[in-house]
C-alpha positions as CSV (number, residue, x, y, z in Angstrom):
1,X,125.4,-2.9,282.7
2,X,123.1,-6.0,283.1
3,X,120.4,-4.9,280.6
4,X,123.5,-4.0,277.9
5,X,125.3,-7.3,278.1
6,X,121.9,-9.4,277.7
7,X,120.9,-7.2,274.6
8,X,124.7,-7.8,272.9
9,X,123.8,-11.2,273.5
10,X,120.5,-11.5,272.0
11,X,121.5,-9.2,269.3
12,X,124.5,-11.1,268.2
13,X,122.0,-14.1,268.5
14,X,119.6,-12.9,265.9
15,X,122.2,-11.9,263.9
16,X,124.0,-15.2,263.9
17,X,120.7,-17.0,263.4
18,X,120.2,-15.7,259.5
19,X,124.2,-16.5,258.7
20,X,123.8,-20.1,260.1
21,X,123.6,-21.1,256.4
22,X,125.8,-19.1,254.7
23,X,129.0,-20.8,255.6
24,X,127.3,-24.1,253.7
25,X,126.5,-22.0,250.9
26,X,128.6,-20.5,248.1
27,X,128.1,-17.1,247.9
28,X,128.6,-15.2,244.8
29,X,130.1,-11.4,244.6
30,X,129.4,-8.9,242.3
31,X,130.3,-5.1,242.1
32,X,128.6,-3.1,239.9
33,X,129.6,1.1,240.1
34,X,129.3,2.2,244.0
35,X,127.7,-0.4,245.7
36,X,128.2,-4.3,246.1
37,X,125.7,-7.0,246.2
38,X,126.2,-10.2,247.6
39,X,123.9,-13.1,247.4
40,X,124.3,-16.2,248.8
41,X,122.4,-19.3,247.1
42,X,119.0,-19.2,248.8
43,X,119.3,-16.2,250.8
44,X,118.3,-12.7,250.7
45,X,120.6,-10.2,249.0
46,X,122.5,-7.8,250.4
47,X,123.3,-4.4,248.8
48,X,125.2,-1.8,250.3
49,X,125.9,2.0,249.0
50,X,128.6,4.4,250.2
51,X,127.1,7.8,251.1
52,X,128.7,11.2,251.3
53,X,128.2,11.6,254.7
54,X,130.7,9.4,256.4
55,X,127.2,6.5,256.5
56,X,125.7,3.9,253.9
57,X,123.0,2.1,253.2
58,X,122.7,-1.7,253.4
59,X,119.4,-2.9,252.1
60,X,118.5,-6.6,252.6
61,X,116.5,-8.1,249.8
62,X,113.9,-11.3,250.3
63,X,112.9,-12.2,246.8
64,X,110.9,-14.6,248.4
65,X,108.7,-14.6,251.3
66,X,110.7,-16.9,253.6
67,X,113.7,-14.9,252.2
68,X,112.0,-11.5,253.4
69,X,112.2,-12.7,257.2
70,X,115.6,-13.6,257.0
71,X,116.6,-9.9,255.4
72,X,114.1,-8.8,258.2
73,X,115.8,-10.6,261.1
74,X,119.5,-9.2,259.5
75,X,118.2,-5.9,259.1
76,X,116.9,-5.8,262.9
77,X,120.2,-7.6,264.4
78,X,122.8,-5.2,261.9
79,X,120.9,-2.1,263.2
80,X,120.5,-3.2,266.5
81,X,124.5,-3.4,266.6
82,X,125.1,0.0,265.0
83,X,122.8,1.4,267.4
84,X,124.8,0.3,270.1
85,X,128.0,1.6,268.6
86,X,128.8,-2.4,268.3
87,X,128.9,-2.4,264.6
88,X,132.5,-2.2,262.5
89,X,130.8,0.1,259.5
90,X,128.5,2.9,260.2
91,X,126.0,1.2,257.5
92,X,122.1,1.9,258.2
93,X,120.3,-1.5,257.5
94,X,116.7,-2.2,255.9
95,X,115.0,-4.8,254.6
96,X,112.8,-4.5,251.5
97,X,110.4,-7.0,250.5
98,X,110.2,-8.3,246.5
99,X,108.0,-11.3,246.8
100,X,105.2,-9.7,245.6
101,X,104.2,-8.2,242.2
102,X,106.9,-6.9,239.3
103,X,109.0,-5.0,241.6
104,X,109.2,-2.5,244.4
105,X,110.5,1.0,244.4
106,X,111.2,2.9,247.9
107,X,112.6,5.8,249.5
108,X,114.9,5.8,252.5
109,X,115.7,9.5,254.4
110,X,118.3,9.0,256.7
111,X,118.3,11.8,258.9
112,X,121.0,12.9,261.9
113,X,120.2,13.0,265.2
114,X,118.1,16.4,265.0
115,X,115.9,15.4,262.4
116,X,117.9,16.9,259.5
117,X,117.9,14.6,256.5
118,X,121.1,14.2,255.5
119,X,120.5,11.3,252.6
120,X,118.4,10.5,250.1
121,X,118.7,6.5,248.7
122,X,115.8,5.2,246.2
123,X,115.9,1.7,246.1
124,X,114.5,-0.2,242.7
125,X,113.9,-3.8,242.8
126,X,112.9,-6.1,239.8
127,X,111.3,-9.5,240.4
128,X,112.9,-10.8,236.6
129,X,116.3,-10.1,236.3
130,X,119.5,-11.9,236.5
131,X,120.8,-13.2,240.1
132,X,122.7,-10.5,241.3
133,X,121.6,-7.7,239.4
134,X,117.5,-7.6,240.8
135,X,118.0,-4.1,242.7
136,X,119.4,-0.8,242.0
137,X,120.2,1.7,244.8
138,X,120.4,5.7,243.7
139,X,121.6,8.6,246.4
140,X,119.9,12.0,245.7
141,X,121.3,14.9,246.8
142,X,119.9,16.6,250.0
């Protein structure tokens, strides 16, 4: 019970850390089809899709470099929580990196807990584009 309580402490810790400056920032919300992205000024964005199987995908995007850490340190306390059954949405996080070159393109499996995928998600990131509108996330079917 000991070990529990000081992981849901350092977990909510992390994941308190990257949000520190998002209540001093405006954050701007935009939906486009089935998933939203929201992107505070300065921050990583955050993009979520609904799945068919009851779980989504929440991919946190650094644009930048310092921007990738943050989206890593989210990703790490988000899943963290849902791993512990802690977290309000059953939403698998990740963190994807598009500081370097054009763009990145990646493919996320989610699987169930006997190795079955159960979800496909590509995710497409452009370095130019507008504010908001930098990644695209696609399900496949399984």
């Amino acid at each position: 019970m000991k070990r529990l309580i000081i992981a849901t402490t350092i977990v909510l810790g992390l994941a308190c850390v990257g949000s520190v400056s998002v209540a001093q920032d405006e954050t701007h919300t935009t939906n486009l089809q089935n998933f939203t992205v929201t992107a505070p000024a300065g921050q990583y964005e955050t993009y979520f899709i609904d799945l068919p199987t009851g779980y989504g995908l929440k991919a946190f995007v650094g644009n930048t470099h310092r921007q990738y850490v943050q989206a890593e340190r989210a990703a790490e306390g988000s899943e963290a929580l849902r791993k512990l059954g802690i977290a309000s949405q059953p939403f698998v996080a990740v963190a994807i990196d598009n500081s370097t070159g054009p763009g990145v393109a990646k493919r996320f499996l989610l699987s169930d807990s006997v190795q079955n995928t159960v979800a496909i998600v590509d995710v497409y990131c452009k370095r130019a584009a507008p504010e908001g509108k930098r990644c695209r996330l696609v399900s496949r079917s399984v």
